[in-house]
LOKOLZA-885975 format. One line per 3 residues: their letters; for each residue x, y, z of N, C-alpha, C. Coordinates in steps of 0.1 Angstrom, whole numbers. Example, Ala and Ser with C-alpha at 12.3 -4.5 7.8 and 13.67 -1.06 7.14 Angstrom:
// residues 2
as = 132/-57/78/123/-45/78/132/-33/78 ~ 128/-22/71/137/-11/71/129/0/79
This chain:
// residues 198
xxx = -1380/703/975/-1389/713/969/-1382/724/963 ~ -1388/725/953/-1384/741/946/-1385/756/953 ~ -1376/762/950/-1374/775/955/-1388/786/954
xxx = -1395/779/946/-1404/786/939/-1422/784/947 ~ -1415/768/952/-1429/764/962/-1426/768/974 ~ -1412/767/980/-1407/774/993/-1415/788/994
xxx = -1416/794/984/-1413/810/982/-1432/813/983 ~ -1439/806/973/-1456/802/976/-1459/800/985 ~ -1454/792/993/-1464/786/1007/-1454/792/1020
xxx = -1448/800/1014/-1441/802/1029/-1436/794/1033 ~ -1429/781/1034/-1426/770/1036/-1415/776/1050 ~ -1414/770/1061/-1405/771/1071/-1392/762/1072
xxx = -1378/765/1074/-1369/760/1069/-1368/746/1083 ~ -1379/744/1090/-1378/731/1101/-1384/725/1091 ~ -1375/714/1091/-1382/698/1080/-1383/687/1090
xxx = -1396/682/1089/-1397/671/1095/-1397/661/1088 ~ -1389/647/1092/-1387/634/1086/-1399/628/1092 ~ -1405/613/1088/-1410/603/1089/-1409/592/1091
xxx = -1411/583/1093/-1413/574/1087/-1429/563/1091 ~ -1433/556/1084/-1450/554/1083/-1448/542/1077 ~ -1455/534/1084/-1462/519/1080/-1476/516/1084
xxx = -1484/505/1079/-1497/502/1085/-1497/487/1086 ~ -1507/484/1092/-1510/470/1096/-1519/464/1093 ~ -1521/449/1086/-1537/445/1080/-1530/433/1077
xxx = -1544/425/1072/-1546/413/1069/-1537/410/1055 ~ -1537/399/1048/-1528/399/1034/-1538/404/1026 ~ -1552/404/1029/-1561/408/1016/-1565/421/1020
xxx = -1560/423/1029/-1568/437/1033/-1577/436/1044 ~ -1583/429/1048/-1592/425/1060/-1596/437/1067 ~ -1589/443/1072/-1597/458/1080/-1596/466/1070
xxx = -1588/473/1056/-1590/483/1052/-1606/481/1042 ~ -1607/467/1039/-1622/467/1037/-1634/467/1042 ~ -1630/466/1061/-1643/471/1069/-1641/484/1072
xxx = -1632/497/1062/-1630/505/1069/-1622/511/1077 ~ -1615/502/1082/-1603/507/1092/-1588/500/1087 ~ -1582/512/1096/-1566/514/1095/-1560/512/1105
xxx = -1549/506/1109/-1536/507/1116/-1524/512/1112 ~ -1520/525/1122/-1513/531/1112/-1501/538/1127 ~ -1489/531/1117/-1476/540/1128/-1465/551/1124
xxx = -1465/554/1131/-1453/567/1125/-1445/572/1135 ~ -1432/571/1131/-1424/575/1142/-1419/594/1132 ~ -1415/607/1139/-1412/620/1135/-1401/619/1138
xxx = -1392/628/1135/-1379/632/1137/-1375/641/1150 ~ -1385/646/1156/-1390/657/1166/-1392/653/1177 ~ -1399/637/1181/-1407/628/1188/-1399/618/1192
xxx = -1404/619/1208/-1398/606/1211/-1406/590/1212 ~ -1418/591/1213/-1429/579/1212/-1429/577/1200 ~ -1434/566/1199/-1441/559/1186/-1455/561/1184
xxx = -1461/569/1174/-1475/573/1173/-1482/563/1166 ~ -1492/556/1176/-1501/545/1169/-1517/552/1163 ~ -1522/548/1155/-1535/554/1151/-1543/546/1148
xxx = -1554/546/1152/-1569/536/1146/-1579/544/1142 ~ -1581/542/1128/-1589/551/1121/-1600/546/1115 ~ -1616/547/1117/-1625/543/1108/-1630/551/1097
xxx = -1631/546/1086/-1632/557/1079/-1650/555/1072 ~ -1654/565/1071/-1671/563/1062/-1671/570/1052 ~ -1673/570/1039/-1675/579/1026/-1686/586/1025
xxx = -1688/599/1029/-1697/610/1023/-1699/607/1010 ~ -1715/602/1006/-1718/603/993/-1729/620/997 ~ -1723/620/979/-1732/632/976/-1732/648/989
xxx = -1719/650/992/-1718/657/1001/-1727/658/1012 ~ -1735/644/1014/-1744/646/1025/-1735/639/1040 ~ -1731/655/1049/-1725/646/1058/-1726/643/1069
xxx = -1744/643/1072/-1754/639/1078/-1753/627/1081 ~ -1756/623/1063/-1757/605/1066/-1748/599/1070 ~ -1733/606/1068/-1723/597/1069/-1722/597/1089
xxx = -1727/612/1091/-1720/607/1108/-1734/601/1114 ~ -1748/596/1106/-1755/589/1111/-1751/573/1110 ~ -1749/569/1103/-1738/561/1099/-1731/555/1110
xxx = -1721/565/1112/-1710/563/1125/-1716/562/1136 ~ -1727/569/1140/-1738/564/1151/-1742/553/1153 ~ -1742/545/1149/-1745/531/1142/-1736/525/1151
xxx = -1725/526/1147/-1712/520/1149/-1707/525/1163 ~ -1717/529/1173/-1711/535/1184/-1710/551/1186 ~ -1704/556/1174/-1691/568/1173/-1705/586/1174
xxx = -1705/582/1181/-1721/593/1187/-1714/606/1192 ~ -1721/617/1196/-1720/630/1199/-1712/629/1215 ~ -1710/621/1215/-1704/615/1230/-1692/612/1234
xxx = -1688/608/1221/-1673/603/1215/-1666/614/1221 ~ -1658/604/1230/-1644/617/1236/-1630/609/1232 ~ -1631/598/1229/-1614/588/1227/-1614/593/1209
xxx = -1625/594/1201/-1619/598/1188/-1619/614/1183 ~ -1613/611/1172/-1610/627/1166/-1618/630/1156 ~ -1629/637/1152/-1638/637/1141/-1630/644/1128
xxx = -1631/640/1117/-1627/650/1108/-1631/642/1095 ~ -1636/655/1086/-1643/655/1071/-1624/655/1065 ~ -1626/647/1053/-1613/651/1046/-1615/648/1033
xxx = -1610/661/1025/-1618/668/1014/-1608/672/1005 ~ -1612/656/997/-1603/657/986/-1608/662/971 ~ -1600/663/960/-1605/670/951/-1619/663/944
xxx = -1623/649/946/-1629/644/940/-1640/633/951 ~ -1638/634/963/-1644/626/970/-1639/630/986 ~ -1653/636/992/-1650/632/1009/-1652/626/1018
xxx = -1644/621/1030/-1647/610/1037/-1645/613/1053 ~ -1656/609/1061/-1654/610/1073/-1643/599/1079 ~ -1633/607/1088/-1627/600/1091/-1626/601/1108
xxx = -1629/589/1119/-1629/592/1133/-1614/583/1135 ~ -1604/590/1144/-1595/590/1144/-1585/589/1162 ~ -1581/571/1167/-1579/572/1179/-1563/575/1180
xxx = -1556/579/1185/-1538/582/1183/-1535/577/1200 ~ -1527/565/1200/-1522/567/1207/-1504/564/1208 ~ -1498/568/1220/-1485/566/1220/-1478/556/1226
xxx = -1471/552/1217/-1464/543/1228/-1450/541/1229 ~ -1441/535/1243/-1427/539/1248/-1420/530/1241 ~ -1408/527/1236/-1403/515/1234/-1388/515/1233
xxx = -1382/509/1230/-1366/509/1232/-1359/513/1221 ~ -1367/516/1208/-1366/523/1198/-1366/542/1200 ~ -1369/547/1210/-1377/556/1210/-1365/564/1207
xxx = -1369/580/1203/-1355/586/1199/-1349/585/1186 ~ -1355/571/1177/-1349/569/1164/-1360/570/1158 ~ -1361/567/1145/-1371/565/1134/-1376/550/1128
xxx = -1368/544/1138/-1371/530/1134/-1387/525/1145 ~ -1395/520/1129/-1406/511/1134/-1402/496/1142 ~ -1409/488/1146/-1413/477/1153/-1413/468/1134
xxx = -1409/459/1135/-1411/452/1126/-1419/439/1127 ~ -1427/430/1121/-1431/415/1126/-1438/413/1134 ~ -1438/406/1142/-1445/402/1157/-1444/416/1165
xxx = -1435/424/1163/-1434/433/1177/-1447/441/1171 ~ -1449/445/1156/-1456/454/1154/-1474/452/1159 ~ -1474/438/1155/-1487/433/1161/-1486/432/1173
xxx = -1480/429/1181/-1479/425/1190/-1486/439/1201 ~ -1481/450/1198/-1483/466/1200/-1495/471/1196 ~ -1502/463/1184/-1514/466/1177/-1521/464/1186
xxx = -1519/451/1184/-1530/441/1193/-1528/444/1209 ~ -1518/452/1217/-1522/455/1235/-1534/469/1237 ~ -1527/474/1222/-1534/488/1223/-1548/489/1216
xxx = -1556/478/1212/-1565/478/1201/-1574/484/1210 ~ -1583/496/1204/-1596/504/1212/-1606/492/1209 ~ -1617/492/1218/-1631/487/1220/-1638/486/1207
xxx = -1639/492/1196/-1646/499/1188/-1639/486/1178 ~ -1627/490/1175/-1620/476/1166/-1621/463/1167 ~ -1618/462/1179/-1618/446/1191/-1635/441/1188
xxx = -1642/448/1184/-1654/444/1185/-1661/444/1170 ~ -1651/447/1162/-1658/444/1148/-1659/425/1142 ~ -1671/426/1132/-1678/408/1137/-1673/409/1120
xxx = -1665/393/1120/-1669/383/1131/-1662/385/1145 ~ -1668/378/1156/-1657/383/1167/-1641/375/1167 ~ -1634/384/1170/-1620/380/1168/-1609/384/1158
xxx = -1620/390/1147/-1616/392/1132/-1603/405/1135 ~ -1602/417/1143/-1594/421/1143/-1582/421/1147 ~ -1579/409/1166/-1569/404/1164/-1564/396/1159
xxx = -1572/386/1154/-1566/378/1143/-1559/380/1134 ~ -1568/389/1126/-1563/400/1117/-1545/405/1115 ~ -1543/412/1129/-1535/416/1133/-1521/404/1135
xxx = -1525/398/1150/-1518/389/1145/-1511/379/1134 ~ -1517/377/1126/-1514/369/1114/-1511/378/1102 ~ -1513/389/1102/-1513/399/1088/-1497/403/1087
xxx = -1499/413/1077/-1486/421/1071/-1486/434/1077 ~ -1471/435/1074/-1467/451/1080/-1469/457/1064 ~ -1472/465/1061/-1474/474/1048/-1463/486/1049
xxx = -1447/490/1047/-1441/498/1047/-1430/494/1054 ~ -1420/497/1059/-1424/515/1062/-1416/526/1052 ~ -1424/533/1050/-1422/544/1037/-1417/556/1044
xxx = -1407/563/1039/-1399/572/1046/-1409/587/1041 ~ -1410/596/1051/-1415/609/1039/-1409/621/1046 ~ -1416/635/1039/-1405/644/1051/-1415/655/1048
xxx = -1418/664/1060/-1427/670/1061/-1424/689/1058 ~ -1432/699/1054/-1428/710/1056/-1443/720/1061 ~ -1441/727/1067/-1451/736/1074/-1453/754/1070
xxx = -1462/757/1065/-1462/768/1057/-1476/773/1053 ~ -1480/784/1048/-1495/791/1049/-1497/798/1034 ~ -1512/792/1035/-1520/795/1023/-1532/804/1026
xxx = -1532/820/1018/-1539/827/1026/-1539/827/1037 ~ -1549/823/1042/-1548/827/1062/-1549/813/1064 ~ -1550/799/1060/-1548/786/1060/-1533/783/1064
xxx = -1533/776/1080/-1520/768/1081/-1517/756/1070 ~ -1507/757/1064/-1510/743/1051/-1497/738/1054 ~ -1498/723/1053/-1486/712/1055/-1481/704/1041
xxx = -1472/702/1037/-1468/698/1024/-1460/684/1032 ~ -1469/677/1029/-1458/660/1024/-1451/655/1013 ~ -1438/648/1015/-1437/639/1002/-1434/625/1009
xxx = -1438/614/1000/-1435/604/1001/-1428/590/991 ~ -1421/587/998/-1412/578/985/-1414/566/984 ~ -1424/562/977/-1429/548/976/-1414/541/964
xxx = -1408/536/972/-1393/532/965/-1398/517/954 ~ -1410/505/963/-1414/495/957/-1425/498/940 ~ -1426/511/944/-1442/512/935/-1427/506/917
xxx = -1442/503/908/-1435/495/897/-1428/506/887 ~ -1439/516/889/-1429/528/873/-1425/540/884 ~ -1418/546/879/-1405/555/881/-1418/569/886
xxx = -1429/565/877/-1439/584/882/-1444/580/893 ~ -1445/572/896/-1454/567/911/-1447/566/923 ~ -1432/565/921/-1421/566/930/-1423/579/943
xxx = -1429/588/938/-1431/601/948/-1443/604/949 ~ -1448/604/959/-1461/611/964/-1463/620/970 ~ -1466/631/964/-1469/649/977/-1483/651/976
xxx = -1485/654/987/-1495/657/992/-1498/672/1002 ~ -1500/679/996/-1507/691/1002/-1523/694/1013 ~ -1520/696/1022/-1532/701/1027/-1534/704/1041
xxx = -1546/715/1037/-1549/725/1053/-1563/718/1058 ~ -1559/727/1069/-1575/719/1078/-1583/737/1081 ~ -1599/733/1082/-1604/746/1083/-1618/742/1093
xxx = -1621/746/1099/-1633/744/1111/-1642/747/1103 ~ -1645/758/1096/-1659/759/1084/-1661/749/1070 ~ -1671/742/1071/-1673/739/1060/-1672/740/1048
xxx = -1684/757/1045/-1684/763/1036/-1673/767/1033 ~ -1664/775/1043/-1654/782/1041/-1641/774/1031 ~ -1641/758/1038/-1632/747/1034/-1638/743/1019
């Protein structure tokens, strides 16, 4: 990063590394019902952080319907295993319910993912109720088992404040993407408890 965005966001001189992959079918199979498998090992961390994410699209800023919606699906006022969160991009926002969990492995301490069978393998001990039960039945370890690893993409993290906004800056190096502008991905963004305020 430039001296000039350090100097804007207050950027703090602790960098955190990455690294991030996901798990799915060859066509996509869960990211078209919605859901993610998604791992990340930090540079800070000793577990492997696994995550199962459903995601629902707020149309029309109404984000009523979207978490009646997820009521549907279980994900009710009762929900204590997920994490609720609106994410509010410049052009579209999406509810996203969010389960993280960790796990030990003989990797731990590095940044190296599980590759192949081990990755499924870990998918599929740790899959929540909520996944395991998307129809047809079976579809998600199936899924899993038989699917692709998607990555793993290296990125590196920096922590820093906008107005009175904690704000986190990512980059990411998609090394496969085909032209040279699409090779880096940054990503900027704060989280805020108020709506309006957000």
């Amino acid at each position: 990063l430039t001296p000039a965005v350090v100097s804007v966001f207050g950027l703090s001189q602790h960098v955190k590394t990455i690294q991030m992959q996901f798990l799915d079918g060859v066509q996509h199979e869960l990211n078209q019902a919605g859901w993610n498998v998604r791992m990340r090992r930090f540079s800070d961390e000793n577990d492997l952080e696994l995550t199962y994410k459903k995601r629902y699209a707020v149309t029309a800023s109404d984000l009523d319907a979207a978490f009646a919606l997820a009521a549907q699906d279980g994900f009710d006022a009762n929900e204590l295993n997920y994490e609720a969160q609106v994410e509010w991009g410049s052009t579209a926002q999406t509810l996203s319910l969010s389960r993280r969990k960790s796990v030990s492995s003989h990797d731990n301490g590095t940044l190296k993912l599980p590759a192949g069978a081990d990755a499924s393998s870990i998918a599929i001990d740790a899959l929540p109720g909520k996944l395991d039960r998307l129809q047809p039945p079976g579809l998600a370890k199936q899924t899993l088992s038989t699917g692709h690893v998607f990555g793993p993409v290296p990125g590196t993290r920096w922590k820093g404040k906008w107005i009175d906004c904690d704000l986190c800056i990512e980059v990411w190096q998609l090394d496969r993407a085909a032209e040279p502008e699409d090779r880096l991905v940054v990503e900027i963004s704060f989280k805020h408890g108020d709506q309006t305020e957000a």
